[in-house]
N, C-alpha and C positions, 0 to 999 in steps of 0.2 A: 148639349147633351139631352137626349129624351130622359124622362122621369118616368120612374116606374114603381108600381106600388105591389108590394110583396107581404103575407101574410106569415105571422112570426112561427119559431120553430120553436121545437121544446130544448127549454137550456143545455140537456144534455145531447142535442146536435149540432149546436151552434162551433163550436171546437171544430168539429171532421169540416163543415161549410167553409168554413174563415182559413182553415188549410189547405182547402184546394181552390180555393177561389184564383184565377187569374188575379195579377196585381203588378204597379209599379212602385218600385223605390226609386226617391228623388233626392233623400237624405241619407247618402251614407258617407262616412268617411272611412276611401280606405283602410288605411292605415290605424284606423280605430276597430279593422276585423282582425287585429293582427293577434291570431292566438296566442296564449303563454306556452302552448308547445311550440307552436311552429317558430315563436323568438327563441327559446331555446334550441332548436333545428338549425334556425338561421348564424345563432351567436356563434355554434360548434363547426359550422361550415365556414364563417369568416371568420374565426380567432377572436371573437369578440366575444370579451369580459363581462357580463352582468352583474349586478349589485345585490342581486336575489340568487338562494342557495337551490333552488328547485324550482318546477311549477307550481307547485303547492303554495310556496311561499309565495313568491310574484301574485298568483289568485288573490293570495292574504291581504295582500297591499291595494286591493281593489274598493274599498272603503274610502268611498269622497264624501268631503263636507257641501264641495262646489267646485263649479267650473275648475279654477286654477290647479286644487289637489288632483283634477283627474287629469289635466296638461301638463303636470309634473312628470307622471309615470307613464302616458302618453309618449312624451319626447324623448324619454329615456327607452322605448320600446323600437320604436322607430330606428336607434342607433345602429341596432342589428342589418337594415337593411344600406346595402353596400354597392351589390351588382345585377346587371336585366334578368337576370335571371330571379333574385331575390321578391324585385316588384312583381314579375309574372307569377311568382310562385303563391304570393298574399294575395292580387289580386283573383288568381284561379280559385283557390280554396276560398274566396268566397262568394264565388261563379257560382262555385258548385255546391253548396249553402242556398243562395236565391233562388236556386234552378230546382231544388229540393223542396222550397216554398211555394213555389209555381208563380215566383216574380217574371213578367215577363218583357220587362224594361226594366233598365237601371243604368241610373245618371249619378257615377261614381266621380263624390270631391276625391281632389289628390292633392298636397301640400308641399308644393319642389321644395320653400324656401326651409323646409326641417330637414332637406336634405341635400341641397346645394352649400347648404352653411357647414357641412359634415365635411365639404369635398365633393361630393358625389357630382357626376355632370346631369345636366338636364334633360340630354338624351337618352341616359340610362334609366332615370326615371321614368319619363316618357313611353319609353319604346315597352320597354316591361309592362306597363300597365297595359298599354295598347293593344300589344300582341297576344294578351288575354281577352281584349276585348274581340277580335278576330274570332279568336279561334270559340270563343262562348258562343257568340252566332252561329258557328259552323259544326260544333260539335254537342250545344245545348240547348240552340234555339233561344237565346236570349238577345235581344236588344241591350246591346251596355255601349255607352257614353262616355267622356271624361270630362269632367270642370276643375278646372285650374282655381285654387282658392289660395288667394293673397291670405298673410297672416298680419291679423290687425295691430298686434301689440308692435311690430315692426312699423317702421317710417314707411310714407307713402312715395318715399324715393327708392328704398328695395322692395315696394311693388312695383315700381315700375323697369328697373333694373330685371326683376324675374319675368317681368312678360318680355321684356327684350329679347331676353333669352329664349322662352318659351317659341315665340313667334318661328324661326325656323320649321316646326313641329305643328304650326297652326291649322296643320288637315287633321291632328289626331285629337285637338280636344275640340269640343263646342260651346263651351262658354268660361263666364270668371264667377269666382265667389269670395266670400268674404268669412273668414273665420277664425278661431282662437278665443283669448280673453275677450269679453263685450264690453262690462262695465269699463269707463274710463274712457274707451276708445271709439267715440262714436262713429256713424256713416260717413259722416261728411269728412273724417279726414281723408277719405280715400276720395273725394269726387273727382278730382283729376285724373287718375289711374281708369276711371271706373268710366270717365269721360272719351277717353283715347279708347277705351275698349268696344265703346259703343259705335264709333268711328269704323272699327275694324269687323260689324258683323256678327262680335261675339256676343252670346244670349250672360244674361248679368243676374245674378241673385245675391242673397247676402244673408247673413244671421241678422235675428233683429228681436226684440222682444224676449229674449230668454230669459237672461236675468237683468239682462236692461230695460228702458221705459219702453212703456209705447212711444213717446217721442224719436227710439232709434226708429221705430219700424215708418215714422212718419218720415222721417231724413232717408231712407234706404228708398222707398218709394220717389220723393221729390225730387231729393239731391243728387243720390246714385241713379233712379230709376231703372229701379231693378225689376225684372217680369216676376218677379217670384218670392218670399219671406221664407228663410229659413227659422225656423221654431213659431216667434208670434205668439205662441200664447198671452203675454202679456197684454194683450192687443186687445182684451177682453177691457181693461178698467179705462178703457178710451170709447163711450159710443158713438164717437164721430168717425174714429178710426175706424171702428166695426163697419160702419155703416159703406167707408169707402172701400173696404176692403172686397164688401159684398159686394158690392155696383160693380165695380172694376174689374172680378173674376180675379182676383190676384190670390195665386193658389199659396198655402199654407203647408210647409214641410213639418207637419209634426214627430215628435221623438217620445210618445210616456214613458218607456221605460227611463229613456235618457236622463227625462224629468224626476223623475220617482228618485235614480239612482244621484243624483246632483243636485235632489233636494229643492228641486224648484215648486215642487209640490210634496204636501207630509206624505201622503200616502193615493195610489192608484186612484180609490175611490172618488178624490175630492179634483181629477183633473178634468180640465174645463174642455174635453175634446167635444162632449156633446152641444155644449152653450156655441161653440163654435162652428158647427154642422147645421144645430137648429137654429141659430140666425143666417144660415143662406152661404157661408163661407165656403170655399174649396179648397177645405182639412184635406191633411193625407195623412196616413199613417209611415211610418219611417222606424229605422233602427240605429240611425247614428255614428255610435261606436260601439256596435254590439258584443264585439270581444271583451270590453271595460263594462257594459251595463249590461249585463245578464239574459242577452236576449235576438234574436237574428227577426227576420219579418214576422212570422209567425208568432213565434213566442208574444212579439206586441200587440198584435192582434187578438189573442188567445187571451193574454191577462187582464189588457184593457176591458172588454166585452163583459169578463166573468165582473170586474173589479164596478163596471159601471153602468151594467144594463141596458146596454147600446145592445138593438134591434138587428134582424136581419135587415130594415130596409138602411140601417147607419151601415152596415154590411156590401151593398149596394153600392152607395152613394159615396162609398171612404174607394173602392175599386173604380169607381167612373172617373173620380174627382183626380185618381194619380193618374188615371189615362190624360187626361183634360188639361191638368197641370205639366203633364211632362211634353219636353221637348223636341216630342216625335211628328212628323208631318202627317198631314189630313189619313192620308191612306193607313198609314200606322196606327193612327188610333181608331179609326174607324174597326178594324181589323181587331184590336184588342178588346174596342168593345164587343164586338159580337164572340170573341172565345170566351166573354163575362158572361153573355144573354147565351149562349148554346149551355155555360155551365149553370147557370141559375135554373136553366129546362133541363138540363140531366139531372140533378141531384131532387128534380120534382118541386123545387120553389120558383112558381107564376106570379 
C-alpha cells in the first residue's frame, strides 16, 4: 500500500471525515447486529417467548462484566431466529447500517452451531444470510462476504461435524473463524478442523488476544495459521509478538467499543489502538456486535478518535489497512483504495 502523509484537521472536522470516509469491516458478528427491536419483530412472527418484558428492558440487560455475561444474552437473542427469511432479515438491516456508514466491504462471521443445535438446518442459515449478501451488491453497492465461525467452547469434533454440514454451501462462504468464550479454550484445540479447512481453500482467521494471552495469538498464527487476528490487542505485552505481527502484514481486527463495553479496557482513552498502528501493525477498526456494545462502524470511529487523539493520517491508514486486510482480490482493493484517495481529494485533505 502506498503511504501518504496528510495534514491534520481541526477536531471539530474530524467526525464529518471519519463518516464519510470509505471503509471495510472484517469484524462483525452477525447475529450480534441483531436489534432488541427487530428480536422482538422476530419473537412475535415466530411464537417465540422472551425472558424480557420490552425493548427497554432487554437494552437494560446490556450491562457486561465480560466476554461470557455478553454470550449469555447473546444466545438467548439469537433464539428468535428460526426461518431464511429471519437470517436475511438481520442480516439486511445491517446491510443497510454499513451502507449508511460508507462500509464498502464486509466480511460478515455467522455462527450455524447457535443455530443448528436450535434445530434449525444449515441451509436456512446459509441461504438467508447469502441472499442478503446478493442482493446488498446489487441494490447498495456493498461487497459482503460470509465466514463460517466454529464456536470454541464446543469440542473440535462439532467443529467439524458443522463444516460437514456447511460444505454442500461452500460457494456461499469464503472462509472459517474461531469464536465465542477465549479464556480456557485455546487455538490449538481446534488445529485439526482448522487443518482440513486449509486443505479445502478456505481463508482462516480466529479471535486471539482478547481477553486471552498473547500466547493464544501466537498458537492461532503457528498452529491454526490463520491470515488474520481477530481482536489482538493483548498482543501489545509480547514485543516479539508485535514485532512478528508487523513483519508478516497479519492484519488486526480491532473492536473499541466491544473493548470498552467488556471491559477489556477501563475506559476509551487508555486503548492501545495507536501503540498498535504506531508500531507498523495492520489495525483495523471493526464493530463486533454492535447491537450489544453501543455502536455500528462509525460510531467506533467517532469515539475512538474524540477518546484518543488519533490523527487524520491514523484516519488514512486504519481505511487502507481494512482494505489490505480484507479478503477481496487485487482489483477490489485496488478500487477501494482509490474511492479512499478521490475522498481524501474531495473533502480538500492532500
Amino acid at each position: 500500500m502506498t503511504t501518504h502523509t496528510f495534514p491534520d484537521v481541526p477536531a471539530d472536522q474530524m467526525p464529518a471525515l471519519l463518516r464519510g470516509m470509505p471503509k471495510a469491516e472484517l469484524h462483525i458478528h452477525i447475529e450480534g447486529s441483531l436489534e432488541p427491536e427487530l428480536i422482538f419483530a422476530l419473537a412475535q412472527r415466530n411464537g417465540v417467548s422472551l425472558p424480557y418484558a420490552s425493548v427497554e428492558d432487554l437494552r437494560r440487560a446490556y450491562a457486561f462484566t465480560n466476554l461470557q455475561t455478553f454470550l449469555d444474552i447473546y444466545y438467548a437473542g439469537a433464539s428468535v431466529l428460526l426461518k431464511e427469511q429471519d437470517f436475511y432479515d438481520m442480516a439486511w438491516a445491517y446491510l443497510e447500517r454499513a451502507a449508511a456508514d460508507h462500509v464498502v466491504r464486509t466480511e460478515m462471521f455467522f455462527d450455524p452451531q447457535t443455530h443448528t443445535e436450535r434445530g434449525v438446518a444449515m441451509q436456512t442459515v446459509i441461504d438467508g444470510l447469502h441472499r442478503a449478501c446478493v442482493d446488498a451488491k446489487a441494490r447498495l453497492g456493498i461487497d459482503a462476504e460470509l465466514i463460517l465461525c466454529f464456536l470454541r467452547h464446543l469440542s473440535e469434533e462439532d467443529a467439524f461435524a458443522t463444516l460437514e454440514q456447511a460444505l454442500p454451501f461452500r460457494d456461499k462462504f469464503i472462509g472459517v473463524g474461531l469464536d465465542s468464550s477465549e479464556v480456557g479454550h485455546p487455538p490449538e484445540k481446534f488445529a485439526r478442523v482448522f487443518a482440513r479447512c486449509r486443505e479445502l481453500g478456505l481463508h482462516l482467521v480466529a479471535h486471539a488476544g482478547e481477553e486471552g494471552p498473547p500466547a493464544y495469538v501466537w498458537s492461532a498464527l503457528d498452529v491454526l495459521k490463520v491470515e488474520r487476528i481477530d481482536h489482538g490487542v493483548q498482543s501489545t505485552k509480547d514485543p516479539a509478538l508485535m514485532k512478528r505481527l508487523a513483519q508478516d502484514r497479519i492484519p488486526l481486527t480491532v473492536c473499541p467499543l466491544s473493548n470498552l463495553k467488556l471491559c477489556v479496557f477501563p475506559d476509551l482513552a487508555q486503548h492501545n489502538l495507536r501503540d498498535l498502528l504506531d508500531a507498523g501493525l495492520v489495525a483495523t477498526v471493526n464493530s463486533d456486535d454492535p447491537a450489544y456494545f453501543g455502536g455500528y462502524m462509525n460510531e467506533n470511529f467517532v469515539q475512538t478518535f474524540a477518546a484518543t487523539g488519533l490523527t487524520v493520517q491514523h484516519a488514512w491508514q486504519l481505511a487502507a489497512n481494512s482494505f489490505e486486510g480484507s479478503f477481496a482480490d487485487a482489483a477490489a482493493k485496488r478500487r477501494y483504495m482509490d474511492q479512499l484517495g478521490d475522498y481524501f481529494s474531495r473533502v480538500g485533505v492532500r
